[in-house]
TORMAR-386422 format. One line per field, with one value per residue (C-alpha): x, y, z. Coordinates in Angstrom, 1 decimal. Layout:
// residues N
east <- (X, ...)
north <- (Y, ...)
up <- (Z, ...)
***
This chain:
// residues 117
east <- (0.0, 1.4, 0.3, 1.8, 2.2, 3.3, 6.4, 5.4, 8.7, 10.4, 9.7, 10.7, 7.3, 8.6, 6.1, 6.6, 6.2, 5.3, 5.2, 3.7, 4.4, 3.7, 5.7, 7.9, 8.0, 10.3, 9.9, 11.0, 11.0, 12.2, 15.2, 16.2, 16.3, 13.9, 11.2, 11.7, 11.1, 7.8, 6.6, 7.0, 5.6, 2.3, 1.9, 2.3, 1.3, 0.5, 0.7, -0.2, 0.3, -2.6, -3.1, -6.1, -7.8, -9.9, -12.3, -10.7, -13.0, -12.0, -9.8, -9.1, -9.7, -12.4, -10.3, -6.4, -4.3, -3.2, -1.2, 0.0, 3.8, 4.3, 2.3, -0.4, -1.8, -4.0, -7.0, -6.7, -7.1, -10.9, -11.0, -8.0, -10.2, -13.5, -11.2, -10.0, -12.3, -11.9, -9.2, -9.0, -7.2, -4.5, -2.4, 0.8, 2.8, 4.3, 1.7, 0.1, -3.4, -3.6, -1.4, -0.8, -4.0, -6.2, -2.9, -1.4, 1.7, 1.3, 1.0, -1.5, 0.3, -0.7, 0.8, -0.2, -0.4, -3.9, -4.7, -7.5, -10.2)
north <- (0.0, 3.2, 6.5, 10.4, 12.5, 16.1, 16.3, 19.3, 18.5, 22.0, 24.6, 22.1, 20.5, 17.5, 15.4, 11.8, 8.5, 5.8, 2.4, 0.1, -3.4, -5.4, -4.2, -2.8, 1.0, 2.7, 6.4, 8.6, 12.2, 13.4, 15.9, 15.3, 12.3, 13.7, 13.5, 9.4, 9.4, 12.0, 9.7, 6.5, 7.8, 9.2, 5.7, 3.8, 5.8, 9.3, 12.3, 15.9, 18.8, 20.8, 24.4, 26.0, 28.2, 27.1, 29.1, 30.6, 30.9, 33.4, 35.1, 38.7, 36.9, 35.3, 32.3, 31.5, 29.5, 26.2, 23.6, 20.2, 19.9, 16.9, 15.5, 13.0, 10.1, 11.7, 9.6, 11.5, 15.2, 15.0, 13.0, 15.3, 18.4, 17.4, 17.1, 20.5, 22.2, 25.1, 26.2, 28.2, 31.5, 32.1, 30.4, 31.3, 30.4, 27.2, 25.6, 22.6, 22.7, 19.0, 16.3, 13.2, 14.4, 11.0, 9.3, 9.9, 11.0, 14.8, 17.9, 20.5, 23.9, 27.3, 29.3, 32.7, 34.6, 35.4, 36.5, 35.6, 38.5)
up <- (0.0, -0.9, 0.8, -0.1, 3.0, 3.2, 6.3, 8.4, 10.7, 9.2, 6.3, 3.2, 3.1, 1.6, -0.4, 1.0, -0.7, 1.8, 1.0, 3.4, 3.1, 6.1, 8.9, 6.5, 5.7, 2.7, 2.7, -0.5, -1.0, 2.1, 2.1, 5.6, 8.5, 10.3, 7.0, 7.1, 11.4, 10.0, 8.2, 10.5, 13.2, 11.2, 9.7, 13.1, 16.1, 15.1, 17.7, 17.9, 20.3, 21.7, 22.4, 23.6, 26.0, 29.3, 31.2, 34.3, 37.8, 40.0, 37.8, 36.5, 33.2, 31.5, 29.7, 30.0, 27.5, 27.8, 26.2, 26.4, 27.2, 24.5, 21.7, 22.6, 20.5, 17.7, 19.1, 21.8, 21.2, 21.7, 24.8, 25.9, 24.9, 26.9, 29.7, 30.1, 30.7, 33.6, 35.8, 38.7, 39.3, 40.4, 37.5, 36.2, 33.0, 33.6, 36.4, 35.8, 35.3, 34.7, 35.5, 33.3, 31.7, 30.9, 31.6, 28.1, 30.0, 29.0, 31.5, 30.4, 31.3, 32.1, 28.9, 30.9, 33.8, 35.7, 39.4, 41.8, 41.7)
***
C-alpha cells in the first residue's frame, strides 16, 4: 500500500512516498532524516500537540491559555479536549493545570499569567 504524506517537521514541506508493506516501511522524497522518522511515526502511532484556551473561575480573566507539554496520540485530542475544561485563578505560565491528563503521560500547562479577583 502506498500513501503520499506532506512532512510538516520544518519549512521544506517535503512530499513523501510511503510504501507500506507489512511491517515494512520505505519512505522517499524526504530531504532530511527527520522527513523518514515523519513519516514512520504518522503511519504507526500518530501524535499531535494541543493548544487551547480554558475558562478561568475566579480570575481577573475570562479564559487562559493552555497547552500540552508533548504530543499525545491523535485519538486522543478529543478526549483530551472534553477534559480541560476550567481552571481556577491564580495560574501562572508554567503551572500545571492538569497532571498526566487521561494518563497519556502529558501535562497540560498554564501558557499565561492570571490573578485571583
Amino acid at each position: 500500500m502506498k500513501k503520499t504524506l506532506t512532512c510538516i517537521i520544518c519549512p521544506n514541506g517535503c512530499t513523501l512516498e510511503a510504501d507500506i508493506d507489512g511491517k515494512e516501511i520505505t519512505v522517499e522524497g524526504n530531504l532530511c532524516i527527520k522527513g523518514k522518522e515523519y513519516a514512520r511515526q504518522e503511519l504507526t502511532s500518530p501524535v499531535r500537540t494541543i493548544s487551547s484556551s480554558v475558562r478561568l473561575l475566579h480570575g481577573s480573566m475570562e479564559i487562559v491559555s493552555v497547552r500540552v507539554d508533548k504530543p499525545i496520540p491523535r485519538s486522543m485530542i478529543f478526549p483530551v479536549m472534553d477534559e480541560i475544561r476550567k481552571a481556577e485563578a491564580p495560574v501562572h505560565i508554567g503551572d500545571v493545570i492538569i497532571h498526566d491528563v487521561l494518563s497519556t503521560g502529558a501535562d497540560v500547562i498554564a501558557t499565561r499569567n492570571a490573578e485571583r479577583t
